[in-house]
N, C-alpha and C positions, 0 to 999 in steps of 0.2 A: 700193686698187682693190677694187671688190665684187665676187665671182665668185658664181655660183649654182649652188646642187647640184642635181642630177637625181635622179631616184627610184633610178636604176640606181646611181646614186652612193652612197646612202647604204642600199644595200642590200650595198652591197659592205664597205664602213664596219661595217655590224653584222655580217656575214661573216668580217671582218676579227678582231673584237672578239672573237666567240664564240672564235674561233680561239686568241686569247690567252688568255682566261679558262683554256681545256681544257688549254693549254699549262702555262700557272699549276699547275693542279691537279694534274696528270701529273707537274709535276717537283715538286711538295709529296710524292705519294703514294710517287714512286718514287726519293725524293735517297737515299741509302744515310748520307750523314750531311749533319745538320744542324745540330752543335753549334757551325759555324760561319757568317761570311757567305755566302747566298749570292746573286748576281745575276746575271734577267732582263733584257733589252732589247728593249724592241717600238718599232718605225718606223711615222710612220704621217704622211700629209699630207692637208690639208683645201685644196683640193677634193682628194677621194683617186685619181680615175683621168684625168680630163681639164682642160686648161685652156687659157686661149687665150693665145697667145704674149706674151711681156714683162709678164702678167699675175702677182701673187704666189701663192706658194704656201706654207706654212705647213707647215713639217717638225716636227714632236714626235718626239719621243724622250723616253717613257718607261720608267724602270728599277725596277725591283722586287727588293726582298729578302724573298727568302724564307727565308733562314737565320736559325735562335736567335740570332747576334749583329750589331750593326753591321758595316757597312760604313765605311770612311775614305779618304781620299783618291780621289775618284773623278774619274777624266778620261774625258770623251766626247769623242772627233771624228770628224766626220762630213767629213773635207777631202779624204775620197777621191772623194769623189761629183762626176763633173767634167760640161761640160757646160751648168753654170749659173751665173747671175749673183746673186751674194750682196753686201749690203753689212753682214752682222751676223757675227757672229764665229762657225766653226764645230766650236771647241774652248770644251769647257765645264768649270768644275771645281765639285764638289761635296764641303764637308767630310764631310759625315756622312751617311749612309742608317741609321734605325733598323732594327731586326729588323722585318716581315710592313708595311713602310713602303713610299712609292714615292713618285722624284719625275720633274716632267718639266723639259726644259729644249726650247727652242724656236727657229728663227731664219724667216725668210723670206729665200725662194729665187724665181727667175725664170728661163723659156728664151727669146731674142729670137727664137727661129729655129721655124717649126713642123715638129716632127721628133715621132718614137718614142726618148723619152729613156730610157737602161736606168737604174736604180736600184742602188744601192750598200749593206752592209750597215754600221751605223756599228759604231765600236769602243770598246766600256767598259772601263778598267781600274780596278781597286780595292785595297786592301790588307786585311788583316784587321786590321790596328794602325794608329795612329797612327805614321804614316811610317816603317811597318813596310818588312823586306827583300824580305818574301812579294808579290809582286806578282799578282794573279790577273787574268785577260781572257776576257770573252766577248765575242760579236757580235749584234746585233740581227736580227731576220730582215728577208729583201730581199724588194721590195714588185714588186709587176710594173711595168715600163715604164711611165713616164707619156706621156699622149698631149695633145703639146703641137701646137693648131690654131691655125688663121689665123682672126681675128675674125669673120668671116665664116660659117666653119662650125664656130666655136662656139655660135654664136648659132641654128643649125640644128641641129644637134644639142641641147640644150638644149630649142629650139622642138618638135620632135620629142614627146619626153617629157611635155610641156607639154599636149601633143595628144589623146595616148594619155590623158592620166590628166583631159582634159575627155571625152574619146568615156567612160572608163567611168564618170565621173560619171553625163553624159548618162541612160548606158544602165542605171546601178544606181537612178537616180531613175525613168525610163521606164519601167522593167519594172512596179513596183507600181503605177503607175497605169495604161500601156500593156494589160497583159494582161489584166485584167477589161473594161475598156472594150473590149479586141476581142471578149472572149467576149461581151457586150455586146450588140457590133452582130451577129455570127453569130447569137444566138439569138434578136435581135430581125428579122432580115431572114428567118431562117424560121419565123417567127410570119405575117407577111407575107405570105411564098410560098403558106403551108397556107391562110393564112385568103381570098387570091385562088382559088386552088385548090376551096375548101370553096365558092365564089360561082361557080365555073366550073361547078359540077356539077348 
């Protein structure tokens, strides 16, 4: 199924993005050690804030190491995220993450019901060894509530945005030719008035 993003949508998307980048950098600048693995997890779905019911939706999960060594045995699941209707599997495993490497894993998801669905943070675990004892776990971060509508008004909302970003076409094309053309008739209608004026006298 095709779903279409909005400008609000994908403004959120790069909001989102920046967000991780800085995130990224913060935990480079300030890991106290790095001589081992370490990993990030960013959540993230396309469309990212709205969709219209039994529509899909497109979960990433990507992981980042930012530690001097691999990472090994890595399990994602995301099966705590309830709510929705999945037919892909949503435990994932991954051998290997290099060092300053990143990989994503993906599934698609649906709501049949239009509700305010909350969001779940998925869980990565890793080892520093090859099926090492050392077990290490982080969490991804949790996305806001997705807003699952009825065809009807998604198609209005959508339409909406659709609108807006024709009026400021419109209006960004109208202005450079609109405003000289009015100054235009102004100076030409009191060219007019004087020159009636200058025969009245």
């Amino acid at each position: 199924v095709t779903t279409r993003e909005s400008s609000a949508s994908r403004c959120y998307t790069m909001y989102t993005s920046l967000g991780v980048v800085v995130a990224l950098f913060l935990s480079v600048v300030f890991c106290d050690e790095r001589t081992n693995a370490h990993l990030l997890a960013m959540k993230t779905f396309d469309p990212p804030q709205f969709v219209a019911a039994g529509r899909n939706i497109t979960v990433n999960i990507a992981i980042f190491n930012i530690g001097a060594q691999a990472a090994y045995d890595i399990e994602v699941d995301d099966s705590m995220w309830t709510g929705i209707e999945t037919h892909d599997t949503r435990k994932f495993t991954v051998e290997k993450i290099a060092a300053d490497s990143n990989v994503t894993v993906s599934y698609t998801a649906s709501s049949p019901e239009p509700t305010s669905l909350p969001t779940t943070s998925a869980k990565v675990q890793y080892r520093l060894e090859p099926k090492g004892e050392d077990v290490k776990t982080v969490w991804s971060n949790q996305n806001k509530p997705m807003l699952v509508l009825t065809a009807s008004e998604y198609e209005k909302k959508n339409a909406k945005h659709y609108k807006e970003w024709v009026t400021f076409i419109v209006l960004s094309a109208a202005i450079p030719i609109g405003l000289p053309w009015a100054v235009y008739r102004h100076a030409h209608t009191q060219l007019v008035e004087m020159h009636v004026a200058s025969k009245a006298r």
